[in-house]
Structures are given as C-alpha cells and as structure tokens.
C-alpha positions as CSV (number, residue, x, y, z in Angstrom):
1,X,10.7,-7.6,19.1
2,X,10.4,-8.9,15.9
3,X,6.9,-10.1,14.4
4,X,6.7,-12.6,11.4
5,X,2.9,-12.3,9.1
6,X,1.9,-15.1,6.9
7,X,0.0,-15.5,3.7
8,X,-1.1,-18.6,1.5
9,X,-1.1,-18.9,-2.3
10,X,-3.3,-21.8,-3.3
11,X,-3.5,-21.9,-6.8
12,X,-4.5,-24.0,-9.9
13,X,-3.7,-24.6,-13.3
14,X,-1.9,-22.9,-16.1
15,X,-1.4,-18.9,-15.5
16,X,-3.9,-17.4,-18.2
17,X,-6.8,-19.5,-17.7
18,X,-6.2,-20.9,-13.8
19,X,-7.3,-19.5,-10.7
20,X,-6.4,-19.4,-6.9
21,X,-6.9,-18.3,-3.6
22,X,-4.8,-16.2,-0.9
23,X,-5.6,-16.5,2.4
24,X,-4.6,-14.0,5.3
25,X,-3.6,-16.7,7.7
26,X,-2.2,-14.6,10.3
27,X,-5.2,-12.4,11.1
28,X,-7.8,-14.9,9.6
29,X,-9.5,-12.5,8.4
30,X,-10.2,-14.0,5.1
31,X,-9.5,-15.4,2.0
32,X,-9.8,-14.0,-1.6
33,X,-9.9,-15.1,-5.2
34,X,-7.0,-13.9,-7.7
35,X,-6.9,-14.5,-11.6
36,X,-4.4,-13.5,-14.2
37,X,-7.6,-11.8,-15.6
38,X,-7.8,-9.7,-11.8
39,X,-4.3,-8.8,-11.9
40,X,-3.9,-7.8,-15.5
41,X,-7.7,-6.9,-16.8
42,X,-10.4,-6.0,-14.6
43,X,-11.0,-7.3,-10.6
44,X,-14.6,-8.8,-11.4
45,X,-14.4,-9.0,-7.5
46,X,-11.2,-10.8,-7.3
47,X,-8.0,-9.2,-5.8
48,X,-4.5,-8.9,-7.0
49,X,-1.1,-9.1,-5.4
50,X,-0.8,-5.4,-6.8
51,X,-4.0,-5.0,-4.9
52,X,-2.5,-6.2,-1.6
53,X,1.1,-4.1,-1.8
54,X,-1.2,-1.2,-2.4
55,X,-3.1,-2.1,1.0
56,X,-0.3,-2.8,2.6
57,X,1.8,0.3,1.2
58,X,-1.1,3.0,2.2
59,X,-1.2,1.3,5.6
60,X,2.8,1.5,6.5
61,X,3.0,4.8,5.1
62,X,-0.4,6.1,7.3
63,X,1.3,4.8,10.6
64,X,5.0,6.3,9.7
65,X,3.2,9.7,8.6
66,X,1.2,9.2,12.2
67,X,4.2,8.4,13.9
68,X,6.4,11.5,12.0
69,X,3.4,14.0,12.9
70,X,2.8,13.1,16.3
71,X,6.7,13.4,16.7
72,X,6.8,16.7,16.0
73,X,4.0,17.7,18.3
74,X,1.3,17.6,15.6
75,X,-0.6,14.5,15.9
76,X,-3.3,13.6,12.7
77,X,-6.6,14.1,13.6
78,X,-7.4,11.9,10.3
79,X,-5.1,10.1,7.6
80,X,-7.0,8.9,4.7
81,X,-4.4,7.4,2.0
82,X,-4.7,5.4,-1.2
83,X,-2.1,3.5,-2.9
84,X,-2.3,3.0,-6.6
85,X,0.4,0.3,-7.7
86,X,1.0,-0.2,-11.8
87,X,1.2,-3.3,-12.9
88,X,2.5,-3.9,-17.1
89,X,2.3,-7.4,-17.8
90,X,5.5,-8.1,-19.1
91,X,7.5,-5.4,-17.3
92,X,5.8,-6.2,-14.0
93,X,5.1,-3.4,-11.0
94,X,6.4,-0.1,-12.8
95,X,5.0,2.2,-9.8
96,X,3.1,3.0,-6.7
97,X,1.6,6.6,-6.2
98,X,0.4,7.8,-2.6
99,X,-1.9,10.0,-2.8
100,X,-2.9,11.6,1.2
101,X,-5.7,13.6,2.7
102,X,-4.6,14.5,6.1
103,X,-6.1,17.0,9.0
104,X,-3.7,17.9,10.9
105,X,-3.8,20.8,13.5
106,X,-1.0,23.8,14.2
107,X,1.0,22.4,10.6
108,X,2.1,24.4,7.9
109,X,1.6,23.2,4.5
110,X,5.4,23.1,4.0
111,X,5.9,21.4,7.2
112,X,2.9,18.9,5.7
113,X,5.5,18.4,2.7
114,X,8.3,17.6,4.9
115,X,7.0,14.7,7.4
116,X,4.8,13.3,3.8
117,X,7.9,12.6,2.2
118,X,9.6,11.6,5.0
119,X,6.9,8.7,5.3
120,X,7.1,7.6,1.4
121,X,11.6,7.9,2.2
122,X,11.0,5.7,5.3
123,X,8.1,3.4,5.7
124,X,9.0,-0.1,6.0
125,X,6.7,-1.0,2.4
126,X,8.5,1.5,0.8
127,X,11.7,0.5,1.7
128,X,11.1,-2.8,0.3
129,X,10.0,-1.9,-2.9
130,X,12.7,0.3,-3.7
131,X,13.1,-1.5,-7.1
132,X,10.0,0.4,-8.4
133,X,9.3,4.5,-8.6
134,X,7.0,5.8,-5.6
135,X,5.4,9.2,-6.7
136,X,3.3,11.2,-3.5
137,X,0.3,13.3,-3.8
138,X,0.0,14.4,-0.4
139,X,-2.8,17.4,1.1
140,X,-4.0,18.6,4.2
141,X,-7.6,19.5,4.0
C-alpha cells in the first residue's frame, strides 16, 4: 500500500534577505523557520532543506540497515546514524556522507560492510538522490 507525506513551504520576499516557514503537515509535528542565511551560512536556529534530506536520509537508511540485519539473522541492538548533506551555493547539494555506529550481535565486521552498503545502494532516500555522491562511514562499536 502506498503512503503519500506532505510538507508546506510558506515563504516571503526576495531569496537573500526573505524568510519562510516549513511545516510537517502530515505528522503535525511542527513547523520551522528557513533563511537563505540557514541554508547557506550558519542555522542561528533555523533549519534548511539540506537539513531535512539529511534527517530524512539517516532515517531511511537506519530502517533498510535494520531491515538488511535483522534479514540475515542479526538484528541491531542500536543504530545511531548522521547524515551530513553539502550544500555549494551555486552548484547546489554536491554530497551526503553516512556516517553509522551500530551494535550488532554474532556480525563480522566484513559482514557489517556488506549489509552498510547495501543500505546506502538501496534505501528509498538514496535512491532518489542519485544525482549527488553518497560517501558511508559505517562502524560497529
């Protein structure tokens, strides 16, 4: 069955000096301020949309890594993963790197390798931003 997710863009004014809003609407779970100056300076507690792939990219890639593990007989005890997405104003997103922390019982480290890069091949997130290099960093602990 498929599920359709909204978001809304509200935003004002010209790019450099306006401001907006995005708003989970889905979820509800709340709304957040976005600037040119978030998304191509410093946050000063506003997101970006880089911001949100990277939230959505180290949460897809978490559940197929789950998923792949607990496959194979080797469930995650814990996943922790961050997402770091470039952005180059000008070129626009130039990269994401995954970097994972992962305890995971009765795995190899090369076995580790395998179902990590599996995840960054397969997720649904990284499957849609195939226009942009995905580098992993991935570790059990």
């Amino acid at each position: 069955m498929a599920t359709t997710r909204s978001a809304t863009a509200n935003w004002q004014g010209a790019l450099l000096d306006g401001h907006g809003q995005v708003s989970l609407d889905s979820s509800g779970v709340g709304s957040f301020d976005v600037t040119w100056a978030s998304r191509a300076e410093s946050p000063e507690g506003r997101t970006s949309p880089e911001e949100l792939i990277g939230a959505a990219h180290a949460t897809c890639f978490s559940m197929a890594l789950s998923h792949g593990l607990a496959g194979g007989g080797t469930p995650p005890q814990r996943l922790e993963t961050n997402a770091s997405v470039t952005f180059e104003p000008g070129k626009g997103i130039t990269g994401v790197h995954l970097k994972v922390r992962a305890h995971v019982a009765g795995l190899t480290e090369e076995q580790f390798q395998r179902a990590a890069e599996d995840a960054k091949e397969n997720c649904p997130v990284s499957q849609a931003l195939t226009g942009t290099t995905i580098t992993l960093e991935a570790h059990l602990a």
